[in-house]
C-alpha positions in Angstrom: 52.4 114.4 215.5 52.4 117.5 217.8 54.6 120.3 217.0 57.6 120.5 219.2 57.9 123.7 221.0 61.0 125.8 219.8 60.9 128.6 223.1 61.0 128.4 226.5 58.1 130.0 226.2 56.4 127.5 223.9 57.4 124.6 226.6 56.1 126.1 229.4 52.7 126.4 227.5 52.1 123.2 227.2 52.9 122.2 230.9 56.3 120.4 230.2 57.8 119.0 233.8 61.7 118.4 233.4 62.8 115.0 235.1 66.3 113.9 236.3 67.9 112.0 233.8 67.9 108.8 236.6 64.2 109.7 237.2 63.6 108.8 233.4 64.8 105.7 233.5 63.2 104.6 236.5 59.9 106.1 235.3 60.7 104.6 231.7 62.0 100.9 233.4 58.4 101.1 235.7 56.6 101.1 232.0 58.3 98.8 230.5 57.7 96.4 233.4 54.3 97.3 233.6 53.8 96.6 229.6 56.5 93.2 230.2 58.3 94.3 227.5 62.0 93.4 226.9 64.7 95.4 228.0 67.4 93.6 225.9 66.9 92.5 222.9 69.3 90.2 221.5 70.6 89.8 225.1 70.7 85.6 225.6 72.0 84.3 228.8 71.2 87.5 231.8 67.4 87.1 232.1 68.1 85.2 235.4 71.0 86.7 236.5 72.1 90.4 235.1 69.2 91.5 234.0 67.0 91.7 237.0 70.3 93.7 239.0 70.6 96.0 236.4 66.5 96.4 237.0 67.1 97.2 240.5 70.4 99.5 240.1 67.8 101.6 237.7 64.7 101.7 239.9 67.4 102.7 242.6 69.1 105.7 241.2 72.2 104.1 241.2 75.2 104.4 239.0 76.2 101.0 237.7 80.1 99.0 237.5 79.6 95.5 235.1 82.4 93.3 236.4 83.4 90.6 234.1 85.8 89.5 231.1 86.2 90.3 228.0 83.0 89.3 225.8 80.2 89.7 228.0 78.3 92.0 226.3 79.0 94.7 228.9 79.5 97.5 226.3 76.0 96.1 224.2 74.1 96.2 227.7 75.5 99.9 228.8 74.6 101.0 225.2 70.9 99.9 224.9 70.2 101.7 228.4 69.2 104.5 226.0 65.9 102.6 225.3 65.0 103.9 228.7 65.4 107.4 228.4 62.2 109.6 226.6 62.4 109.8 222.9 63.4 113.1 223.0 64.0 116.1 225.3 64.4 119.9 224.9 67.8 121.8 225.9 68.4 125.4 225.5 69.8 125.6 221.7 73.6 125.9 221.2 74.2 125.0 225.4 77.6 122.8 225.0 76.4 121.0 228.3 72.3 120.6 227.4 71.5 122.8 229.9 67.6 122.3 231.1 66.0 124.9 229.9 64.4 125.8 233.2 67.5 125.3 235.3 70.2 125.9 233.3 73.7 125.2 234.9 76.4 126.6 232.8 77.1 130.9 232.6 76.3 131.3 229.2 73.1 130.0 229.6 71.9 131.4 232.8 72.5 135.0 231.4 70.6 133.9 228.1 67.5 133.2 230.5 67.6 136.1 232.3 68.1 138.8 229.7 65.6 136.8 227.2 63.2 135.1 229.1 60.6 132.9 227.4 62.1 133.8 224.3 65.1 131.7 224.7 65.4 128.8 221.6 65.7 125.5 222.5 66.5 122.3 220.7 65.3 118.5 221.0 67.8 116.2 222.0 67.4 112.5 220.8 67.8 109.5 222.9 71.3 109.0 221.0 72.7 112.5 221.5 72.1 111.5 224.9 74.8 109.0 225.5 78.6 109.1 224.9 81.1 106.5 225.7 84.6 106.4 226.5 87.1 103.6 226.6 89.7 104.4 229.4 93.3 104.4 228.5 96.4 105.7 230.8 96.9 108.7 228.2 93.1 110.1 229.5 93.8 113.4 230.7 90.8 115.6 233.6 90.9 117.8 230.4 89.4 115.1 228.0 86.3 114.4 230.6 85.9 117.7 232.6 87.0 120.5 230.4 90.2 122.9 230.1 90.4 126.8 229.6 90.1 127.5 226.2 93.3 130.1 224.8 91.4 131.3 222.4 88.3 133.0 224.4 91.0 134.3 227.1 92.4 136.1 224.4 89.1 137.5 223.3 89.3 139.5 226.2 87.2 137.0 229.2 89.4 136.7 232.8 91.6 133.4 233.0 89.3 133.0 236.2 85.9 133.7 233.8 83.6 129.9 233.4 83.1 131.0 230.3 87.0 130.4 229.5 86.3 126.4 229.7 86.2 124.5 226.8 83.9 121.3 228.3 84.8 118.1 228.2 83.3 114.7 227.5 81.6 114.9 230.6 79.7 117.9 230.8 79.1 117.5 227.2 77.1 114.4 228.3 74.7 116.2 230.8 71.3 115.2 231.2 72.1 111.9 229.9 74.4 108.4 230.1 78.0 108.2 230.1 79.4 104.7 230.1 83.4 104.5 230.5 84.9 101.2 229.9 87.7 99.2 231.1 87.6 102.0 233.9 90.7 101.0 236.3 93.0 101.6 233.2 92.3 105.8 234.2 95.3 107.3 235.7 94.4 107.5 239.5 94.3 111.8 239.6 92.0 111.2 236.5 89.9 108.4 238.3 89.8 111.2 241.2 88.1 114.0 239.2 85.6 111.3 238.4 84.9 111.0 242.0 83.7 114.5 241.9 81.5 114.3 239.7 80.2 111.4 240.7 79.9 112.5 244.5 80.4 116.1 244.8 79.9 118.2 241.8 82.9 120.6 242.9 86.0 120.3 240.2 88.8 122.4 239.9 90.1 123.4 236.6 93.5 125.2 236.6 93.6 126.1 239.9 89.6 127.6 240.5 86.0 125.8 240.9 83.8 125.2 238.8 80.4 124.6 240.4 79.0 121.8 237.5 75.6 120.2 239.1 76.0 117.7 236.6 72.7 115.3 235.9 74.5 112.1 234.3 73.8 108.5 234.7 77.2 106.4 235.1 78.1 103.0 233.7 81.4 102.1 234.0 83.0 98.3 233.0 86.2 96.3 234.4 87.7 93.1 234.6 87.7 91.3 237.8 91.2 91.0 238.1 92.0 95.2 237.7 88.8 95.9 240.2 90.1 95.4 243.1 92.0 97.4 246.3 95.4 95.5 244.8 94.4 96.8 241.4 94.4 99.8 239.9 91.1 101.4 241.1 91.0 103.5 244.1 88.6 103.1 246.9 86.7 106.0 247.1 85.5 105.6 243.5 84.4 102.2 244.1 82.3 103.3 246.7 80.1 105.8 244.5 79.1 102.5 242.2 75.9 102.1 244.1 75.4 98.9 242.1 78.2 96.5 241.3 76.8 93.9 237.8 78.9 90.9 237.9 78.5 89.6 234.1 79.4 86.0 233.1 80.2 83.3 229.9 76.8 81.5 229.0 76.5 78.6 231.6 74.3 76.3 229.4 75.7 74.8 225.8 72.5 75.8 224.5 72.9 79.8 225.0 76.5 79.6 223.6 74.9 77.9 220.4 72.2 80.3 220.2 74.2 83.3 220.9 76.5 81.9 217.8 74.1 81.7 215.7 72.3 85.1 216.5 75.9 87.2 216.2 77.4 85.6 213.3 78.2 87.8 210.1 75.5 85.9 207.2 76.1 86.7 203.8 72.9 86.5 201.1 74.5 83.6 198.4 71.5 83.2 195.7 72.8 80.1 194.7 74.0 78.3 197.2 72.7 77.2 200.5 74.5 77.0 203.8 73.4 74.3 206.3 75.3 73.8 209.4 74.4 70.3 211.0 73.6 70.6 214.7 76.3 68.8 215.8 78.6 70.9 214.1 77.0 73.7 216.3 77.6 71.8 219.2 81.3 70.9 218.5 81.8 74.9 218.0 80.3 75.8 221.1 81.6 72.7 222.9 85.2 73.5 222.1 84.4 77.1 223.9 83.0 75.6 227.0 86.2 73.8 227.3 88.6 76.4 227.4 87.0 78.4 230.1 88.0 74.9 232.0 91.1 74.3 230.5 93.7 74.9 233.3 96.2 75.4 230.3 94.5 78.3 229.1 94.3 81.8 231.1 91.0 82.2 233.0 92.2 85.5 234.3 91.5 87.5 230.9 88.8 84.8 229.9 87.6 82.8 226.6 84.9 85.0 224.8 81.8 84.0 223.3 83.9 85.7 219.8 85.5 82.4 220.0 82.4 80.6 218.7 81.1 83.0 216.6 84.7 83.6 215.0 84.7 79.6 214.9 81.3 79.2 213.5 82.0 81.7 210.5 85.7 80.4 209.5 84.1 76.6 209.7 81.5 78.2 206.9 83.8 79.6 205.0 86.2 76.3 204.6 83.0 74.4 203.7 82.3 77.6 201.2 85.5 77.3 199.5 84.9 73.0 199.0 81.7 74.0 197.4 82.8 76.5 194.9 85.9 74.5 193.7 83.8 70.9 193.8 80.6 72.8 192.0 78.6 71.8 194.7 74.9 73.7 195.3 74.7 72.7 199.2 77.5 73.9 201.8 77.9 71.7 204.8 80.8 71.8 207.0 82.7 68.6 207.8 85.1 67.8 210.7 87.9 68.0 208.3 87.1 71.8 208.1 87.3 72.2 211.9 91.4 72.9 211.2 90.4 76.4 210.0 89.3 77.1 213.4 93.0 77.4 214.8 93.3 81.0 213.1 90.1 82.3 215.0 90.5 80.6 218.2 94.6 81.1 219.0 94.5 85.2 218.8 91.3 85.1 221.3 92.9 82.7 223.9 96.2 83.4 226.4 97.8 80.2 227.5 98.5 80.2 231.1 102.6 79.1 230.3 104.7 80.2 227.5 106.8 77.8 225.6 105.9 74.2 226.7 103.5 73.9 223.9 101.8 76.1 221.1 98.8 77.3 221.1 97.8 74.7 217.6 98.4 71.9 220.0 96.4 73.5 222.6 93.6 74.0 220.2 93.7 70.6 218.6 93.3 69.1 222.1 90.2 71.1 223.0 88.8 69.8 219.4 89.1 66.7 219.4 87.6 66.6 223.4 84.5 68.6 221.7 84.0 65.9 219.1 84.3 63.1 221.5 82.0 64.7 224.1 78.8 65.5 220.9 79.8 62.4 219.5 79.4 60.3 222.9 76.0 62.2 223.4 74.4 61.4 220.4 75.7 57.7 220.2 76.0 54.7 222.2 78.8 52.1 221.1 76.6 49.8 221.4 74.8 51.1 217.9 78.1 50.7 215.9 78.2 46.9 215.9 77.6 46.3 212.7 79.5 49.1 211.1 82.4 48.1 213.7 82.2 44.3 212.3 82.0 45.8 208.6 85.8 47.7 209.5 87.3 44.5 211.3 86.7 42.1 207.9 88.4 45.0 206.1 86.5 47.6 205.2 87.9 51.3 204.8 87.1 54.8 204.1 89.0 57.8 203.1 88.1 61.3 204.2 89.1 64.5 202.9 88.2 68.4 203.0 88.3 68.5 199.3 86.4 65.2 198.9 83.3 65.3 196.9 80.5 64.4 198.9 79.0 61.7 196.3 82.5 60.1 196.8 81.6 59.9 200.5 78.2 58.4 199.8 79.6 55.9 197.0 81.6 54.9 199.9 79.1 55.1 202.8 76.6 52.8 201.0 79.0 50.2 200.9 79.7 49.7 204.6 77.1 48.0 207.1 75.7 50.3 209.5 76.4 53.5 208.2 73.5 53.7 206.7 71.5 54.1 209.9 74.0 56.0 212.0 73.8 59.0 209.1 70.2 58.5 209.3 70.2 59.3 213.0 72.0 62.4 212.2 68.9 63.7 209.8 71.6 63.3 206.9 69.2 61.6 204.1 69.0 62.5 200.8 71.7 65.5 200.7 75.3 64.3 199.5 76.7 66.7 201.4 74.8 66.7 204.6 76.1 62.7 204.2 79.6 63.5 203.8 79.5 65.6 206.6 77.9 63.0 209.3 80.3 60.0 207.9 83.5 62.0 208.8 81.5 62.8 212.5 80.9 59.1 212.9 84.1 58.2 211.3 86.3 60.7 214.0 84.0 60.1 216.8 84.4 55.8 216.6 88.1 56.5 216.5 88.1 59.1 219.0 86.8 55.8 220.9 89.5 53.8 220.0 87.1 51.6 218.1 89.1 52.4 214.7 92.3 53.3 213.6 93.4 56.3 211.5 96.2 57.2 208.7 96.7 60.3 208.3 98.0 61.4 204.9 99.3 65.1 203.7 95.4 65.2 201.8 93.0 62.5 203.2 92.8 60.0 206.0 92.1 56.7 206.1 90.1 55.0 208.7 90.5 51.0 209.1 89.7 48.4 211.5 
């Protein structure tokens, strides 16, 4: 690896050109399309639809605004723009506002240059010293993101009306590199103003004097729909320095929500036990998600996140978990009858759209049982259940339970015509618990059909003809 130079001196030497920080990242983005490589990693769903916008708000020069609810990976997106920028760039050492050390901006710095010349030191800033983020709350102050005089060096002896009096803030602190500020409309409109300026025309005023701050800054900002708008709380001008406005969105296809579930969810090492989650256990999660961004009793105004599956998907795991470890069973499979735990990680995530005519539990239970019916209908046709439906009718019946053990289920199962081949269907063969779980998703789904009847006791159910 080449030696870094540690002068101004040493930089010019070897021919260094600075770039714009938005030059970069086009420069960067051009490579990276050149070499087809992948922007974002990890990103499922956008490769259609965000991805290529954010593509041309880059090659553009444009500052960026994602629109969208809660959950849409807006944050993730604004954060892994810092794969665009160069590994690393030099700044005159010590500069609070990584002043270029050919053009430097602030006082300090300009009288370093001209009094030391080539000599000057300078540091290497790293891609992730090069972005700073800042979630917008009422309380924000112009002092937190442009600066504020600074008591202290006034009474050192510097003028009131001296640069060199400002303490910077997050802003200039972020200079030559990205600054993402989410949930912007929640700024206090003077605050939102001040951002304007820096946006547009580099002139602020701090107590009362200008400060002349050339800033070189790539914005990304985030809001919901509802807030970015002239009725909102976002003022006009500002929305009109967003050369690019990203509208995000929920995965439209069952099968991103699945494998953005999967990809997201916390996993634990277990060395002696083994989790398998049954693909239609999958789909019931991500199903019962896709239904609430329909459900007209729940709030589409603040949205359904994909946390909802992936908070879903790891509480289902855990229920089944807990079965395994107080049965002594090797294999963890969830069942329907651990798809109650999902009430505690779906109500906190969802805002129902009245208050008081029914609880959230009931709400959830709903969208459940519409999720099982909907897999259940697509994996089956009625017509397969004669036999096992004729079985029930002569007076057959099978009890279910989350703390059944699942060589009770297939001592049951075995007995009943036409089980047999419906769990086969499912892939269940040969593991007890895989078994158990497919019987109860049979079981629910024929009576979720009205093709059997179910008791429901304080432990088990019982499903009869």
């Amino acid at each position: 690896m080449t030696t870094r130079p540690t002068t101004i001196g040493g930089l010019r030497e070897i021919g260094y050109r600075p770039h714009s920080v938005k030059e970069e990242l086009r420069g960067n983005l051009i490579t990276a399309i050149r070499d087809r490589r992948e922007l974002f990693p990890g990103i499922v769903g956008y490769e259609q639809s965000v991805v290529p916008q954010i593509e041309n708000a880059v090659l553009s020069g444009q500052d960026v605004i994602f629109l969208g609810e809660r959950g849409q990976a807006k944050t993730r997106i604004a954060r892994m723009l810092t794969s665009l920028l160069d590994a690393a760039v030099p700044a005159i050492a010590g500069c609070e506002v990584n002043d270029d050390p050919f053009t430097p901006i602030c006082a300090a710095c300009r009288w370093r240059v001209a009094n030391d010349g080539d000599d000057v030191e300078i540091a290497w800033l790293e891609r992730d010293q090069r972005f700073s983020e800042k979630l917008a709350t009422p309380d924000i102050t112009i002092a937190d993101l442009i600066g504020e005089v600074d008591p202290i060096k006034v009474a050192e002896g510097r003028y009131l009306s001296d640069e060199l009096t400002i303490h910077y803030g997050l802003l200039p602190r972020t200079n030559r590199g990205i600054f993402a500020i989410n949930e912007l409309p929640d700024l206090a409109e003077r605050v939102q103003v001040g951002l304007l300026n820096i946006m547009e025309e580099r002139d602020v005023q701090i107590r009362g004097y200008k400060v002349r701050l050339p800033l070189d800054l790539f914005v990304v900002a985030s809001a919901n729909p509802e807030d970015y708008t002239n009725r909102g709380r976002i003022i006009t001008p500002l929305k009109d320095r967003f050369g690019s406005q990203i509208r995000t969105h929920y995965p439209k296809e069952l099968a991103i929500e699945l494998s953005i579930m999967e990809q997201e969810r916390t996993k634990f090492a277990s060395e002696d036990l083994t989790v398998v989650v049954p693909a239609y256990m999958k789909e019931i999660l991500g199903e019962i998600t896709q239904l609430a961004r329909r459900s007209p009793e729940i709030s589409q105004r603040s949205g359904v996140s994909v946390r909802v599956s992936i908070a879903n998907y790891e509480n289902l795991v855990s229920s089944a978990l807990k079965r395994a470890l107080r049965l002594g069973e090797t294999q963890v499979v969830p069942r329907l009858s651990d798809l109650p735990s999902v009430v505690a990680s779906t109500s906190g995530k969802i805002e129902l759209e009245t208050v008081g005519e029914t609880s959230e539990e009931r709400v959830i239970e709903r969208l459940v049982q519409r999720a099982v019916l909907g897999v259940f209908n697509r994996t089956f046709s009625l017509a397969e259940f004669e036999t096992l439906l004729a079985a029930f009718q002569k007076g057959a019946t099978m009890s279910v339970s989350a703390e059944l053990p699942s060589k009770e289920y297939v001592a049951q199962a075995l007995q009943i015509p036409g089980m047999k081949g419906a769990v086969a269907k499912l892939g269940a063969q040969g593991s007890p618990a895989a078994i158990a779980a497919a019987v109860e998703f049979v079981l629910e789904g024929l009576h979720l059909n009205r093709k059997l009847n179910k008791e429901k006791g304080e432990s088990r159910s019982t499903f009869r003809g």
